[in-house]
ZAPA-881266 format. One line per 2 residues: number of its first residue (from 1); their letters; for each residue x, y, z of N, C-alpha, C. Coordinates in Angstrom, 1 decimal. Atoms other than C-alpha are relative to their C-alpha. Layout:
! ZAPA-881266
NUM> a> X/Y/Z/X/Y/Z/X/Y/Z  ...
! end
This chain:
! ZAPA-881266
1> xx> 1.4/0.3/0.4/-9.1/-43.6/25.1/-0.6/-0.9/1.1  0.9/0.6/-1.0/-11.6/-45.0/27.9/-0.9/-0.7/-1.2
3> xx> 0.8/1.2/0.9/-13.3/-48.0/26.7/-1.5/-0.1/0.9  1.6/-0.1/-0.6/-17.4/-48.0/27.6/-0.5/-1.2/-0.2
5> xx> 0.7/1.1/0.0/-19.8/-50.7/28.0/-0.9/0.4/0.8  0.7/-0.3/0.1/-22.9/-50.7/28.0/-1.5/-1.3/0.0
7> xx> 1.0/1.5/-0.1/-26.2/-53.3/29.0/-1.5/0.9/0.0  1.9/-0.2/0.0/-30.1/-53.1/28.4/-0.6/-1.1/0.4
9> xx> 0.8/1.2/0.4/-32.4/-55.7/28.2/-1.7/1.1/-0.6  1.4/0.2/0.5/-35.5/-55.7/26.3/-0.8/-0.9/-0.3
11> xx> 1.3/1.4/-0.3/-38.9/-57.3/27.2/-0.8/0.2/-0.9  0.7/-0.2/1.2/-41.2/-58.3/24.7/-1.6/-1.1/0.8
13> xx> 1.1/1.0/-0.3/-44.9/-60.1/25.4/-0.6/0.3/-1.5  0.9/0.7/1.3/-46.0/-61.4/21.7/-1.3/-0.6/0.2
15> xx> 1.0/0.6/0.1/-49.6/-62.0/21.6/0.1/-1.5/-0.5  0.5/0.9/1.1/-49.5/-64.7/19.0/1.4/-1.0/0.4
17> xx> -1.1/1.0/0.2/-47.4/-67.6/18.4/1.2/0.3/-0.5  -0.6/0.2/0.5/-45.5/-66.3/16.4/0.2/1.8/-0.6
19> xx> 0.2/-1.5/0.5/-44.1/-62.4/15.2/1.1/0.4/-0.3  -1.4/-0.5/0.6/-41.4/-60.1/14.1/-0.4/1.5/0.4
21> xx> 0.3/-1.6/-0.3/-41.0/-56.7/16.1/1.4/0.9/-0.5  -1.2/-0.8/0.2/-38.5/-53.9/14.8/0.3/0.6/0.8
23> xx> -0.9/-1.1/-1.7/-36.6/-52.8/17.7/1.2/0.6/-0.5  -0.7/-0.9/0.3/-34.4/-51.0/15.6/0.1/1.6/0.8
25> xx> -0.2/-1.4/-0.8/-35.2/-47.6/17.6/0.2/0.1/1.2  -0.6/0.2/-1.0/-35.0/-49.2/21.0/1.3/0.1/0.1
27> xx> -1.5/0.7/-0.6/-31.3/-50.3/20.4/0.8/1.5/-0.5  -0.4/-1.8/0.3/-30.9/-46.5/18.6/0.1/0.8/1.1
29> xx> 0.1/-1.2/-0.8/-32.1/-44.8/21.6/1.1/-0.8/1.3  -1.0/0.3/-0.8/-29.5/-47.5/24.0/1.2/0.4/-0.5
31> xx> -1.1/-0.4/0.3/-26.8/-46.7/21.7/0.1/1.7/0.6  -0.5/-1.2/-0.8/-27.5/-42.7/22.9/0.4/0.1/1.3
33> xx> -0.4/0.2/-0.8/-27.4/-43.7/25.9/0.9/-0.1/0.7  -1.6/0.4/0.3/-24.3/-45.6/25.8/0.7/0.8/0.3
35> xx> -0.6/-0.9/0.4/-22.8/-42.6/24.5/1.7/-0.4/-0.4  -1.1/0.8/0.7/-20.2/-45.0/22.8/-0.4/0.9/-1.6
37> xx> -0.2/-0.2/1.5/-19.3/-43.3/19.2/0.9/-0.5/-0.8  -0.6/1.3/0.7/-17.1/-46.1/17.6/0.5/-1.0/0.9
39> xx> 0.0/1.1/-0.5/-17.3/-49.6/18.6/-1.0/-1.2/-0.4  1.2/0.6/0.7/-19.8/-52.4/18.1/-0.9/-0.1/0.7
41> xx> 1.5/0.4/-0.8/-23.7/-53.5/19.5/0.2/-1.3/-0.6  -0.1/1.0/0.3/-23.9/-56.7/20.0/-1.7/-0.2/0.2
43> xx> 1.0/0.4/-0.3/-27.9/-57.8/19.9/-0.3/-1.2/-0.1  0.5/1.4/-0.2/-29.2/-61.0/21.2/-1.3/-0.4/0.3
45> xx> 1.1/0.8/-0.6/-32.2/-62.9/22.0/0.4/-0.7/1.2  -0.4/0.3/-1.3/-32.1/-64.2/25.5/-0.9/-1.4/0.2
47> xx> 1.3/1.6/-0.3/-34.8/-67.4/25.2/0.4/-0.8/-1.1  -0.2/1.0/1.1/-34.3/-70.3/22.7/-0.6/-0.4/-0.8
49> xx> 0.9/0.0/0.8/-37.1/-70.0/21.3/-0.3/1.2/-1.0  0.4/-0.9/0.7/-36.7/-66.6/19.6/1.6/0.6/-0.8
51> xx> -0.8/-0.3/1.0/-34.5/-64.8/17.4/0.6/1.3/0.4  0.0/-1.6/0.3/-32.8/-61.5/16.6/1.0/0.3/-1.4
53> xx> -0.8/0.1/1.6/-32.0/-60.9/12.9/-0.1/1.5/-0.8  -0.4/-1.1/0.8/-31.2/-58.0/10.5/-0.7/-0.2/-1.6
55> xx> 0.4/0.1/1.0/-33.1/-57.5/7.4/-1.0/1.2/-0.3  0.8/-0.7/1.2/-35.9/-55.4/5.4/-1.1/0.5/1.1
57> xx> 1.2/0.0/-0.8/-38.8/-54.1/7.5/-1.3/0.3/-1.2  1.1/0.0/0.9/-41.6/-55.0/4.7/-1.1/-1.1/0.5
59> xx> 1.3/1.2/-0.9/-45.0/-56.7/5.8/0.2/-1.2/-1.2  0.5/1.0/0.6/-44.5/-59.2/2.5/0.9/-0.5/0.5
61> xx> -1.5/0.7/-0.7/-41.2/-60.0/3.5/0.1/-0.5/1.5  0.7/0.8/-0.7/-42.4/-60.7/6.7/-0.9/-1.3/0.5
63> xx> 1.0/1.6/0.1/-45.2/-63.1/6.1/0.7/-0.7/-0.8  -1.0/1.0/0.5/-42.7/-65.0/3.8/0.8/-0.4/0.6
65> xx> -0.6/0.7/-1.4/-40.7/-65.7/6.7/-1.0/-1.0/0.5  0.7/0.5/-0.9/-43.5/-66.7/8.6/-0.3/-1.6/-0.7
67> xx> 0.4/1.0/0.7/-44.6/-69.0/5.6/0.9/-0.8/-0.2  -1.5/1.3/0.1/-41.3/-70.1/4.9/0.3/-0.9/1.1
69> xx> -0.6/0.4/-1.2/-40.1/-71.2/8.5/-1.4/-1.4/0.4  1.1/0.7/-0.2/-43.9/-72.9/8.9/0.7/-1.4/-0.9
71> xx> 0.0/1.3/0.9/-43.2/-75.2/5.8/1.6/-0.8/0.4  -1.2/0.7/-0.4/-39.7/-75.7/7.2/0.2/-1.0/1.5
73> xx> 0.1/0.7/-1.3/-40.5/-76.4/10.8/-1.2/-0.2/0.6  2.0/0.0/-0.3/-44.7/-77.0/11.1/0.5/-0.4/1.4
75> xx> 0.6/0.5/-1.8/-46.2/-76.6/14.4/-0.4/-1.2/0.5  0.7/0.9/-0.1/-48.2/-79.2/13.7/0.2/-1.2/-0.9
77> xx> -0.1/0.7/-0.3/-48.1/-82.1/13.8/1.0/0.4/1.9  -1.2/0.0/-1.5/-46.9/-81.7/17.8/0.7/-1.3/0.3
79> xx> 0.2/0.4/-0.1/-46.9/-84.7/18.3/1.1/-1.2/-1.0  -0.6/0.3/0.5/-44.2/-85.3/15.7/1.6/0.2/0.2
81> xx> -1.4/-0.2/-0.4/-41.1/-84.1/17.3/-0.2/-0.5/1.8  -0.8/0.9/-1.1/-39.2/-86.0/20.1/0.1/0.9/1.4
83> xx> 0.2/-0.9/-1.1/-38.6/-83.0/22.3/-0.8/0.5/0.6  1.3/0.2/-0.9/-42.3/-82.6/23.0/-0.3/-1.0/0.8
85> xx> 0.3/1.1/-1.2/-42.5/-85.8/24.8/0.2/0.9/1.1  -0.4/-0.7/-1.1/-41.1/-83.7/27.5/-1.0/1.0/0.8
87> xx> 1.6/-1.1/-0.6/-44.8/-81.6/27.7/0.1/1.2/-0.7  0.0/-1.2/0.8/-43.4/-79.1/25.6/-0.7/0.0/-1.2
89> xx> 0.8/0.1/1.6/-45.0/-78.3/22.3/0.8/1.1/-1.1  -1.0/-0.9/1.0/-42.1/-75.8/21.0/0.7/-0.3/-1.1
91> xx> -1.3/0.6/0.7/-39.8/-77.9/19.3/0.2/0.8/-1.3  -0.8/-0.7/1.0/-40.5/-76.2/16.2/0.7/1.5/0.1
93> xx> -0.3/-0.9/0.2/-40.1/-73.1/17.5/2.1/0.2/0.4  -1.5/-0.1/-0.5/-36.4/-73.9/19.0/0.8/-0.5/-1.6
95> xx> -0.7/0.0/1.1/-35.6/-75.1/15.2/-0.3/1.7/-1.1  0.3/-1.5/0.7/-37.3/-71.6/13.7/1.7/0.8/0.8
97> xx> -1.1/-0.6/-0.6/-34.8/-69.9/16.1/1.6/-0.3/-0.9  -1.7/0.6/0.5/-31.7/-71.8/15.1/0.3/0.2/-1.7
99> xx> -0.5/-0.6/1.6/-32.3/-71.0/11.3/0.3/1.4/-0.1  -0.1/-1.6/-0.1/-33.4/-66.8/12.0/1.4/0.3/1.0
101> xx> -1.4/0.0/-0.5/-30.1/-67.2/14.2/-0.2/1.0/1.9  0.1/-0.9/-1.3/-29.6/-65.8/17.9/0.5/1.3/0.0
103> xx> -0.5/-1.1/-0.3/-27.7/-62.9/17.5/0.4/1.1/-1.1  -1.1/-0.9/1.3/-26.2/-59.7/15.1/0.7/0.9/1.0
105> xx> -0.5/-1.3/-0.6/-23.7/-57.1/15.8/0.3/0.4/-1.0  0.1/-1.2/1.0/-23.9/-54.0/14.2/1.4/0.8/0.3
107> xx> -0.8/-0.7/-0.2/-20.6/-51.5/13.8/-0.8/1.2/0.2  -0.2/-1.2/-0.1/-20.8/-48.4/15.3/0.7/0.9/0.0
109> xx> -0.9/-0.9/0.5/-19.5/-45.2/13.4/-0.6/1.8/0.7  0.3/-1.2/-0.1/-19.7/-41.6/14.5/-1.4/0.3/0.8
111> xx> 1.1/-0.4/-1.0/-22.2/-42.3/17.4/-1.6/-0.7/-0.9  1.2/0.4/0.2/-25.0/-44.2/14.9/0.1/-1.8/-0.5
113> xx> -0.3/1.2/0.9/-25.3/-47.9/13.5/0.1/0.1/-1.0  -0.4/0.2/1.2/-23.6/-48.6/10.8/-0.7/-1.0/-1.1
115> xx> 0.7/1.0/0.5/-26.2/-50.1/8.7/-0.1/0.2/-1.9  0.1/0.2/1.4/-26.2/-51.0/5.1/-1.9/1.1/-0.9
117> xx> 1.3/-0.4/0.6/-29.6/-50.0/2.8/-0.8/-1.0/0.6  1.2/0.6/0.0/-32.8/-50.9/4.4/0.2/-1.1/1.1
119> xx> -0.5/0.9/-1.4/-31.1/-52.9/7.2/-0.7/0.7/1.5  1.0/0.5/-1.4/-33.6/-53.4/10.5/0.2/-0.7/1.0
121> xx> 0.1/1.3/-1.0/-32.9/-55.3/13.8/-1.0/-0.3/0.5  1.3/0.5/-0.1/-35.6/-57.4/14.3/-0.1/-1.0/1.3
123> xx> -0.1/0.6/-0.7/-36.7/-59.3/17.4/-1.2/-1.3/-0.3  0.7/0.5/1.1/-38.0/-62.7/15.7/-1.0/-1.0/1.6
125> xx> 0.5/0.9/-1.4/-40.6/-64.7/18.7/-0.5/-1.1/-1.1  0.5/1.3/0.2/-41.8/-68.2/17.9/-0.5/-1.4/0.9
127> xx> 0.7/0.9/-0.9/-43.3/-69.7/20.7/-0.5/1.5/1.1  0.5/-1.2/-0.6/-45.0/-66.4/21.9/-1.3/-0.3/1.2
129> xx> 0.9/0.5/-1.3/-47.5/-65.7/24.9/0.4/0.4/1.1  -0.3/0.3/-1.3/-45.6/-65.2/27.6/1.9/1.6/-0.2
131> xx> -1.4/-0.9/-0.2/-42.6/-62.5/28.8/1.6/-0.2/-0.3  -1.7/0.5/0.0/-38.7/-62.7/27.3/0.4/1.6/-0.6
133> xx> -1.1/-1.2/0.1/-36.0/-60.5/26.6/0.5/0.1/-1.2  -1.2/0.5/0.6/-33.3/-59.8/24.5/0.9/1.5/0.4
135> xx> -1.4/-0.7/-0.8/-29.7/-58.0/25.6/0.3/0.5/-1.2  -1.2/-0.8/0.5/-27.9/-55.2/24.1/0.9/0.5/1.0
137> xx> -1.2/0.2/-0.5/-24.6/-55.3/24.7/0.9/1.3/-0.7  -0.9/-0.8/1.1/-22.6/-52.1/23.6/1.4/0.2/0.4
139> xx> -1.2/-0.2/-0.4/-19.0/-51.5/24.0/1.0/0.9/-1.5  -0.5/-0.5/0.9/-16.8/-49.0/22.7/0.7/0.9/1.0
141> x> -0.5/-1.0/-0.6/-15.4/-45.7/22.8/-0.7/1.3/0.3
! end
């Protein structure tokens, strides 16, 4: 058995402050690529300010995030977090990140992700505007 590996990146430019894109078919169409049929994907976020998480692809369920993460990490007040002194005005987005988490990996069975009901990889931004990535990483057989 030859062992494969396999790299992407994917660029994202978020208008807004703040979003949630389903790149589930991106990392579908690198896994053909690949041409790895059992093994795992590993997907990450590549900036510290954004995310890459596994869940539901529902618009309520989306703005519930948004709303949740707001009342957990407000923008605003900038002026209230320590790590802006520095000229930044992110801070909350580097604690959004660190709850939605940096990374999942998915098993791969029989050439497809092995995903539960209703399971989505999602690339989560929170300090948007501007050009970032995130890495798939596949390895297998």
């Amino acid at each position: 058995m030859v062992l494969k590996s396999y790299r992407k990146e994917l660029w994202f430019e978020v208008p807004g402050r703040r979003g949630f894109v389903n790149i589930t078919p991106q990392v579908e169409s690198a896994l053909r690529e690949s041409g790895v049929r059992e093994g795992l994907c590993l997907v990450n976020a590549m900036h510290i300010t954004a995310s890459v998480f596994i869940n539901d692809d529902e618009s309520g369920l989306h703005h519930d995030y948004d709303v949740w993460l707001e009342k957990l990490a407000p923008h605003e007040p900038v002026a209230g977090y320590r790590h802006n002194r520095t000229g930044e005005d992110n801070a909350d987005a580097h604690m959004k990140r660190q709850v939605m988490g940096r990374e999942v990996v998915v098993a791969i069975t029989d050439g497809k992700l092995d995903f539960g009901p209703w399971e989505q990889i999602f690339y989560g931004e929170f300090d948007g505007g501007r050009r970032k990535r995130a890495l798939i990483k596949i390895i297998g057989a």
